[in-house]
C-alpha positions, -999 to +999 in steps of 0.1 A: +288-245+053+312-266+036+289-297+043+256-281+037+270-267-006+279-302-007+250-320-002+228-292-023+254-297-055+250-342-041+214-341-044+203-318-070+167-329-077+157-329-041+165-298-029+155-282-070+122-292-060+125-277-028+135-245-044+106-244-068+077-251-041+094-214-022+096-198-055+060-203-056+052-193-022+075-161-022+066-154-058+028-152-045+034-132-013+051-107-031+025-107-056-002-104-024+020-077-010+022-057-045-012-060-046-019-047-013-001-020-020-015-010-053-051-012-039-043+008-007-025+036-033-052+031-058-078+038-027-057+073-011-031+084-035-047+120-036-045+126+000-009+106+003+006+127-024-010+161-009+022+187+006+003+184+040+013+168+077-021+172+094-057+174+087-085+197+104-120+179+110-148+186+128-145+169+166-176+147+156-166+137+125-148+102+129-118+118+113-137+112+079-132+138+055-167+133+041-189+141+075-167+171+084-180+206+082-164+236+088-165+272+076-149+304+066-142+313+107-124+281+109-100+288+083-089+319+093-083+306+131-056+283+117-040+309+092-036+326+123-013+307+138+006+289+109+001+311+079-017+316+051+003+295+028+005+265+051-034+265+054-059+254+026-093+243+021-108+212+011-138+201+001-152+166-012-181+154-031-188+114-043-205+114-076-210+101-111-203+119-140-213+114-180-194+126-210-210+144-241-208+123-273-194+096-253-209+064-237-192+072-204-207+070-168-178+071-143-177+071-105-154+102-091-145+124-063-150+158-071-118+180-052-126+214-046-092+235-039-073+267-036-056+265-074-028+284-061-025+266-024-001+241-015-022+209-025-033+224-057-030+194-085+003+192-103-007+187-140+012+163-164-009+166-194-031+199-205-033+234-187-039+242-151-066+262-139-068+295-116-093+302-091-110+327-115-121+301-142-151+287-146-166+259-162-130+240-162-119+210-143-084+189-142-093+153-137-070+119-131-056+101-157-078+070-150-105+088-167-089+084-199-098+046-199-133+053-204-124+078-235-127+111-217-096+133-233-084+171-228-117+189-242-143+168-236-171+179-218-182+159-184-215+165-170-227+158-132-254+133-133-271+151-100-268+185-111-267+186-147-239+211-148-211+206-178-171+210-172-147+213-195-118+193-192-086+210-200-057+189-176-046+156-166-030+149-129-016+114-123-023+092-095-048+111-076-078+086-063-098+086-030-120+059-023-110+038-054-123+066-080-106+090-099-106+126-084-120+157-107-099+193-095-123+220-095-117+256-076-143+277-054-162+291-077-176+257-098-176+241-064-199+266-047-221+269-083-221+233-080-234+229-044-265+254-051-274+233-080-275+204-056-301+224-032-277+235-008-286+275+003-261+278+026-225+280+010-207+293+044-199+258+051-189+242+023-156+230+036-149+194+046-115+200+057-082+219+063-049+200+051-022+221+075+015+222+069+024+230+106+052+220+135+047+203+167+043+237+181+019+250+161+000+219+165+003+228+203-009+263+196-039+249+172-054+226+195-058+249+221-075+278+197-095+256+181-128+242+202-146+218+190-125+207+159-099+178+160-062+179+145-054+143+132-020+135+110-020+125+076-016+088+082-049+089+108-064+109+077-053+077+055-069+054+081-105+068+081-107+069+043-141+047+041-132+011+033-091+015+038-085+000+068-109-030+067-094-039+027-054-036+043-067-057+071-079-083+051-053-085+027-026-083+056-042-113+076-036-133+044-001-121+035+006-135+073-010-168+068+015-171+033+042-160+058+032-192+082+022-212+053+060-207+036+079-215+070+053-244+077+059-256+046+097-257+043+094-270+078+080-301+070+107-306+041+136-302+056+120-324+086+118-352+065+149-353+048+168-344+082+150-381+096+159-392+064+193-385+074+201-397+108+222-423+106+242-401+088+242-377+111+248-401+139+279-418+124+290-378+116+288-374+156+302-405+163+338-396+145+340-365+167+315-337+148+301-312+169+266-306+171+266-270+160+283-277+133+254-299+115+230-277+129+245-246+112+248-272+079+214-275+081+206-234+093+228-231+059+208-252+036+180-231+045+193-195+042+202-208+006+171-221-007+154-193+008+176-168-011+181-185-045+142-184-041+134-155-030+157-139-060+144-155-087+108-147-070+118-107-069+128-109-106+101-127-117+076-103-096+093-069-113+092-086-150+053-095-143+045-058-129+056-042-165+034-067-180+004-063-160-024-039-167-028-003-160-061-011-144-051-036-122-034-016-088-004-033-084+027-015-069+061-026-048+087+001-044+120-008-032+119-012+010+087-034+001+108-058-015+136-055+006+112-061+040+091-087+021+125-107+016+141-106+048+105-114+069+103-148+040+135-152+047+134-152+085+107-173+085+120-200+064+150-196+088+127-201+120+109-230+103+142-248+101+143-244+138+123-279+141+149-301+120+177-282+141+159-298+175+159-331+158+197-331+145+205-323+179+186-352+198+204-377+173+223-403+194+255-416+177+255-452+186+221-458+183+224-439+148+259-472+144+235-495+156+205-490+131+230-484+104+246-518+113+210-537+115 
């Protein structure tokens, strides 16, 4: 290590520009990566942030929420066996809404849910509602961008029926658009408005808080209907998985990119360097020992880099706008550092090879021609 700090404070410039070009490329895989994970939140923070472990569907469903439908029967089966607290309805419904007095038309996901059941919306602005209200809504903060505020009146653009809105929730999207809380009664009022004469299944879903046991249990009681876990739930929301796909094939390709990259440098500058590693071997230096200056150099760079790339990355994100869905908690960062990191360390792997096939007195000879 001795070797490798004193060639970095010997040649300043060179390896500065080194550590610019990985600030760059770290700096924009964590940005990538925040961004991933700001669009994948912005797409299923409603069902992430929901109290439950498992999901009922219909069998034929696809595990999507949306072309699931159950019914009153099917509800009661699972109370049965895991209670009726740890059992509530969902139901869902894509539309667009309008605001009187307001130039507003908005894309949202109405929620229709037990107001007193465990994924009931947890409101941070405004009053909540109970299941005996009607003609109330709680709706995500998102909304507000468009001008909608607590008291304004939304109308569906299908139906033509008018809500008042009385609470905020935060963070609670599905399918990139802001969710609008609504309980039995408006849902159902709602659903005949749309055409529909049958309200005895009006259900899209159960969201279960059960054990492994009563999972057991379930899935031999219930025919026909498929238990899936929250994070299978995740995976079917439309569009989820082919967006993190994408955007995970390219925060691989800036992994390769970065190691490729530094690579290349420090293969360079190591050929740049053999007759000085050759006369090094020649007075007795093993060839660990340069291979660990060089393993060294590396792991420096990469960190100095990677640091300033973390700091810069959590100043930018209290910049950036609300609308735009960035987010990095803290074991993001961390496993975003140590994969750049260990790449940049396996990239080095290349000058490593050469250092090692460096032949002292061919190294004398050149040096002496």
């Amino acid at each position: 290590m001795f070797l490798a700090l004193r060639e970095l404070r010997h040649s300043k410039a060179r390896y500065t520009l080194i550590v610019v070009i990985m600030l760059l490329v770290s700096f924009l895989v964590l940005f990538v990566t925040g961004l991933a994970k700001g669009l994948a939140y912005a797409n299923v923070s409603a069902v992430e942030n929901m109290p439950a472990n498992y999901f009922i569907v219909q069998g034929d469903a696809d595990h999507k929420f949306r072309r699931s439908q159950l019914n009153e029967s099917d509800l009661q089966d699972v109370r049965s066996i895991v209670g009726n607290d740890n059992a509530t309805p969902l139901s869902i419904q894509m539309s667009t809404i309008t605001a009187t007095d307001l130039d507003v038309k908005a894309d949202i996901t109405f929620f229709a849910v037990d107001m007193s059941g465990m994924i009931a919306p947890s409101v941070v602005q405004g009053d909540m509602i109970t299941n005996d209200m009607q003609g109330n809504v709680i709706v995500d903060r998102k909304l507000e961008e468009s001008g909608i505020e607590i008291g304004s009146i939304i109308r569906d653009q299908q139906t033509g029926m008018d809500w008042n809105v009385v609470g905020f929730v935060e963070d609670n999207s599905y399918s990139h658009t802001p969710v609008v809380y609504m309980n039995d009664q408006d849902w159902q009022e709602m659903n005949l408005g749309r055409g529909q004469k049958d309200n005895s299944a009006l259900i899209n879903t159960i969201a279960v808080q059960a054990t492994e046991i009563q999972v057991s249990s379930l899935q031999d009681k219930l025919d026909g209907l498929d238990i899936i876990t929250q994070k299978e739930a995740i995976s079917s929301i439309p569009g989820y998985a082919e967006e993190q796909s994408s955007l995970l094939m390219m925060i691989v390709f800036l992994f390769v990119i970065a190691a490729v990259v530094l690579a290349v440098f420090f293969y360079v500058i190591t050929i740049q360097k053999t007759s000085q590693f050759g006369i090094l071997k020649a007075i007795g230096t093993k060839t660990s020992y340069l291979a660990w200056s060089v393993i060294g150099q590396v792991f420096i760079l990469s960190v100095i880099s990677i640091a300033i790339s973390l700091m810069l990355t959590g100043g930018m994100s209290t910049i950036l706008p609300e609308s735009l869905p960035f987010r990095l908690n803290i074991s993001t960062m961390i496993l975003t550092s140590v994969l750049f990191v260990g790449m940049s360390l396996i990239g080095s792997l290349i000058s490593v090879l050469r250092v090692a096939k460096v032949d002292a007195l061919e190294a004398i000879g050149r040096v002496g021609a």
